[in-house]
C-alpha positions in Angstrom: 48.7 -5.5 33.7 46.7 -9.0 35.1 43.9 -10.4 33.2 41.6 -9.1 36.5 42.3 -5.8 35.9 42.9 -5.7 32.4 38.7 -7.6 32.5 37.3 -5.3 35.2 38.4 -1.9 32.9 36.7 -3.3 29.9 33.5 -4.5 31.8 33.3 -1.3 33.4 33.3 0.9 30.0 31.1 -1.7 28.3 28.3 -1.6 31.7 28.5 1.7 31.3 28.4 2.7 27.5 26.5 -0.6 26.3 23.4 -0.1 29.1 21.4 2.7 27.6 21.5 0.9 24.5 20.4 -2.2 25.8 17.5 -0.6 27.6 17.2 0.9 23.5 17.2 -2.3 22.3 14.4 -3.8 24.8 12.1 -1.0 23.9 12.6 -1.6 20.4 11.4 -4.9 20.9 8.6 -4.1 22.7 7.3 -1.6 20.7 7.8 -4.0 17.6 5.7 -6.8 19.1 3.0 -3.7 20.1 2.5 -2.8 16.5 4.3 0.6 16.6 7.6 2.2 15.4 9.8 2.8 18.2 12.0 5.8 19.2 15.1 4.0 18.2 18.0 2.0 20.5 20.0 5.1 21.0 17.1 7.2 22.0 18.1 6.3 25.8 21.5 8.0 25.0 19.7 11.2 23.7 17.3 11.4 26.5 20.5 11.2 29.5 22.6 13.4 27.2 19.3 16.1 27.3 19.1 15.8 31.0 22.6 16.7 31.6 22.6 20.1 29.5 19.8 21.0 31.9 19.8 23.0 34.8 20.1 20.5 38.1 16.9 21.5 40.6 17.1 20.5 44.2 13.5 20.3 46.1 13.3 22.5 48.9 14.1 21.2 52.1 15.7 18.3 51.0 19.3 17.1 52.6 22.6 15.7 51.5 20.8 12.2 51.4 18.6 13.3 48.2 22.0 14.5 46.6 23.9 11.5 47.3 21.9 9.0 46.7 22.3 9.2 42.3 25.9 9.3 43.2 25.4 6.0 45.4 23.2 4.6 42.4 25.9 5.1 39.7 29.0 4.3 41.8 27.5 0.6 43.3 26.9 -0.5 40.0 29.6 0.6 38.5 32.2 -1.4 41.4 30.0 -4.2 40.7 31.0 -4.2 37.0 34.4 -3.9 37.4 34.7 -6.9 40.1 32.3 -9.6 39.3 33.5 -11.6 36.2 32.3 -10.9 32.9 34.3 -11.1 30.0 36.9 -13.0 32.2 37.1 -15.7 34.8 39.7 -13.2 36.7 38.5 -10.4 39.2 40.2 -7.1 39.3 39.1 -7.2 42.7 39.0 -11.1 44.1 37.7 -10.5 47.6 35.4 -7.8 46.3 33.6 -10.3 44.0 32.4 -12.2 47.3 28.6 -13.5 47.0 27.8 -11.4 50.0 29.8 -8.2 49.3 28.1 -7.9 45.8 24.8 -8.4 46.9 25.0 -5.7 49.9 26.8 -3.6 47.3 23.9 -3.6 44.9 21.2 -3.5 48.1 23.2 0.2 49.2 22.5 1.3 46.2 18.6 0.5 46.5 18.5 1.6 50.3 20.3 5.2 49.1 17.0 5.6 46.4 14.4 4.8 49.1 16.3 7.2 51.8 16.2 9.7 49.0 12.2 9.5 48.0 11.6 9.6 52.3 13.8 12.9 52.2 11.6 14.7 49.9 8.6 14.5 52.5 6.3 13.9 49.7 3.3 11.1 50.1 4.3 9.7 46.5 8.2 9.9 47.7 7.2 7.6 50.9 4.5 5.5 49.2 7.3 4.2 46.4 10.0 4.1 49.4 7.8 2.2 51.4 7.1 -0.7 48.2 10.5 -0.6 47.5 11.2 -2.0 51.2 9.0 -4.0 50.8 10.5 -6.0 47.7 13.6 -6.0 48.9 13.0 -7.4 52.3 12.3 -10.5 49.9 14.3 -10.4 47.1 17.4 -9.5 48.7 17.3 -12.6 50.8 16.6 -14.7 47.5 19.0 -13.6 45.6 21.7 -14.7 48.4 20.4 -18.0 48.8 20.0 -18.9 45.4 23.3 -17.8 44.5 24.4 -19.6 47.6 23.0 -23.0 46.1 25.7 -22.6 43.4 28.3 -22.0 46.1 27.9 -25.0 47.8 29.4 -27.9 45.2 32.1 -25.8 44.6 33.1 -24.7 48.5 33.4 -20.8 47.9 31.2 -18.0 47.4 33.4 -16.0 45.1 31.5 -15.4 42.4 34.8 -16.3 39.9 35.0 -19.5 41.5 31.8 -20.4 40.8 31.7 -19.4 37.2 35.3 -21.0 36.9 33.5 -24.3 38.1 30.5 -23.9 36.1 33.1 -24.0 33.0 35.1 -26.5 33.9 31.8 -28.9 34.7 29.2 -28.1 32.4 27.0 -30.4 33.5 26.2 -29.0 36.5 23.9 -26.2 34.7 21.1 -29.0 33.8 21.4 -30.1 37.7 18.4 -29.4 39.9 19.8 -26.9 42.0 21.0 -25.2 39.0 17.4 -24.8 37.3 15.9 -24.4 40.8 18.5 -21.3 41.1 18.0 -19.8 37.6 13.9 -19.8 37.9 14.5 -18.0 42.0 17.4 -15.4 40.0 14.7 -15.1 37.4 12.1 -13.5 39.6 14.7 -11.8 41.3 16.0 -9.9 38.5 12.4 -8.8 37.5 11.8 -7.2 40.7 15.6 -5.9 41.4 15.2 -3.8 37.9 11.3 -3.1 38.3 10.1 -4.9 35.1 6.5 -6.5 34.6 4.9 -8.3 36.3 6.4 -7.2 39.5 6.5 -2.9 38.1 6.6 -1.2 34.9 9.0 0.9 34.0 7.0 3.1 31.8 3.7 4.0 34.0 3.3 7.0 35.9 0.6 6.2 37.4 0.5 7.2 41.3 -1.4 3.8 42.7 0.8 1.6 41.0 4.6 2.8 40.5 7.0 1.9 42.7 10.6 3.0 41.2 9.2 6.0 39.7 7.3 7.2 42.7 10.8 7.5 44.8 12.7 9.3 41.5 9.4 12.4 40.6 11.7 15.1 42.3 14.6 14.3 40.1 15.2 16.7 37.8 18.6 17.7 35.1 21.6 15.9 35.6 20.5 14.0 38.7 18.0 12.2 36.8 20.3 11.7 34.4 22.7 9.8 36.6 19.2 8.1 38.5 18.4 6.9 34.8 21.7 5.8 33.8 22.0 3.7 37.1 18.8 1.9 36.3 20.3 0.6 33.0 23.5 -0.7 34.7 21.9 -2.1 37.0 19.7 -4.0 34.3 22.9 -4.8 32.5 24.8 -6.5 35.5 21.6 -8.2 36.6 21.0 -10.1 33.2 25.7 -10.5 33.1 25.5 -12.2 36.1 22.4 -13.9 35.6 24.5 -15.4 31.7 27.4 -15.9 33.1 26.6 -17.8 36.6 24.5 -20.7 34.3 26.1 -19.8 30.4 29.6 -19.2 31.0 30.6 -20.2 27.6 32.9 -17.5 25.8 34.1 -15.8 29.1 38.4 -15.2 28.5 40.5 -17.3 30.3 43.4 -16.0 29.4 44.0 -11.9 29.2 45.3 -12.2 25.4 43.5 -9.7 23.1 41.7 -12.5 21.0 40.6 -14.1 24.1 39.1 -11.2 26.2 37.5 -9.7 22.5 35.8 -13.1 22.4 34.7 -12.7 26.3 33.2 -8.8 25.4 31.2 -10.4 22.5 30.2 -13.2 24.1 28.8 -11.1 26.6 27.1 -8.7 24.7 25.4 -11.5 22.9 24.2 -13.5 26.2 23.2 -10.0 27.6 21.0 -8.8 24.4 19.4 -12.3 24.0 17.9 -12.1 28.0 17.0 -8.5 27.5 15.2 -9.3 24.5 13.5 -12.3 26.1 12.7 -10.1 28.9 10.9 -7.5 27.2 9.6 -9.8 24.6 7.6 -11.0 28.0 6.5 -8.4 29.3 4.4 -7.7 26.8 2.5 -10.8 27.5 1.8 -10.3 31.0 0.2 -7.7 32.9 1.4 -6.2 35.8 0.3 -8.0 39.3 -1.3 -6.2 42.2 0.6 -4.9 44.7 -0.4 -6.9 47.6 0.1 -10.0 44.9 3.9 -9.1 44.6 5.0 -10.8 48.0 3.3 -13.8 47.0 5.7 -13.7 43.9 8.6 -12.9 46.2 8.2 -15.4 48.8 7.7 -18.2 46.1 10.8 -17.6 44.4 12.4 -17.2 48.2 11.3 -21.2 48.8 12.6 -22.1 45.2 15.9 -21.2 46.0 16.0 -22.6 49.7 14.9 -25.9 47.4 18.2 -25.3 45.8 19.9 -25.5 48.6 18.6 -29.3 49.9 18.9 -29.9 46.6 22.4 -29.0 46.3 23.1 -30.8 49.8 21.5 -34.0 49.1 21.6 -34.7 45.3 25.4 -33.5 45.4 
């Protein structure tokens, strides 16, 4: 078995058995730095494994689209774990792992959410469909070209070349484009998993939730899967984000020892930013809506700095 496959199997289990704990872990945190207890890291696990015991309830007049679309959620994130590199340089699937392929990848799954709060027919289903459209008509387009900014040193936008080259030149992570890229992949991230500033994860209320407002007829076992994508989603975001500027610890080699030292380095890297994050959000209040694109379109122009910057300081 090739170190791509042997990676993309034990990425793929970890993405999906290690998110709800990580999303545990961030609530934890926050909670913490609120002055209260906290539910516990594996409460996420006992809230999904609740949901699926529960008897799945489909809105009336609703079509295929509503129950696809947890099914899309689920299955995009879970290809994406298994072919970009995490725990080892290798792909299981090289020309899968393509800049572009992953990000339209992750953008079907986002598109098969919004189609599914639009099928409902409810105001609160468009309303949240309609915001999500909004974000991503930005932050789709960022994450691209920041990503993109990496690409260009290293003449490929295969996403295991460009970690490959980040570890064998470490200097390039203190270059301009680099930190230009990170800051753009930064916001991007925030909006892409609908975190503070951008939305919060915990509100339901009507006027301002955007990811909840698209997921209210969700109900059982769909949810479930709806919930579970989420934290995968999370979990990939903040991998890639680690591993694209700290590649440090990711298996070369498909040797036990080696690929054990990728999954921990991992898990570390991926802990440490979802800590950060939450530790954050807790500090900063969510913007208004018609603030967001400002956010957006700023961290658009920082990465299309990345790229002159990458073309002219290379």
């Amino acid at each position: 078995m090739s170190v791509g496959v042997v990676g993309g199997i034990v990425q793929a289990v970890l993405v999906l058995a290690g998110s709800p704990v990580l999303v545990g872990v961030m609530r934890q945190v926050r909670a913490r730095l609120e002055g209260r207890a906290g539910a516990g890291i594996w409460q996420p696990w006992w809230d999904l494994r609740k949901l699926l015991r529960k008897e799945p309830i489909t809105p009336r007049g609703t079509s295929w689209v509503f129950a696809v679309a947890p099914l899309a959620l689920v299955a995009t994130a879970l290809v994406v774990s298994v072919v970009v590199p995490f725990v080892t340089t290798a792909s299981a699937m090289r020309p899968a792992a393509d800049l572009f392929a992953v990000v339209a990848l992750l953008a079907l799954g986002t598109v098969a959410l919004a189609l599914a709060g639009l099928d409902t027919g409810t105001a609160f289903g468009g309303m949240g469909a309609s915001r999500e459209m909004t974000i991503i008509a930005l932050v789709e387009p960022t994450l691209l070209v920041a990503i993109f900014a990496l690409s260009v040193r290293v003449g490929s936008t295969n996403l295991a070349d460009i970690i490959t080259s980040t570890l064998d030149d470490p200097a390039r992570v203190i270059s301009p484009a680099s930190l230009l890229a990170a800051v753009a992949l930064i916001v991007v991230i925030v909006a892409e998993t609908g975190r503070l500033p951008v939305d919060n994860p915990s509100t339901h209320l009507e006027l301002t939730m955007v990811r909840e407002a698209m997921t209210l007829e969700y109900a059982g076992p769909d949810l479930a899967l709806v919930e579970l994508a989420s934290a995968m989603r999370l979990s990939v975001f903040l991998a890639l984000l680690a591993n694209l500027f700290l590649p440090w610890g990711i298996a070369t080699s498909g040797t036990p020892l080696a690929v054990g030292i990728g999954v921990l380095a991992l898990v570390v890297k991926v802990v440490v930013l979802g800590v950060v994050l939450a530790a954050g959000e807790v500090f900063v209040a969510k913007l208004r809506l018609f603030r967001v694109p400002e956010l957006l379109a700023g961290s658009f122009l920082l990465s299309i700095l990345a790229v002159a910057a990458s073309f002219f300081l290379a």
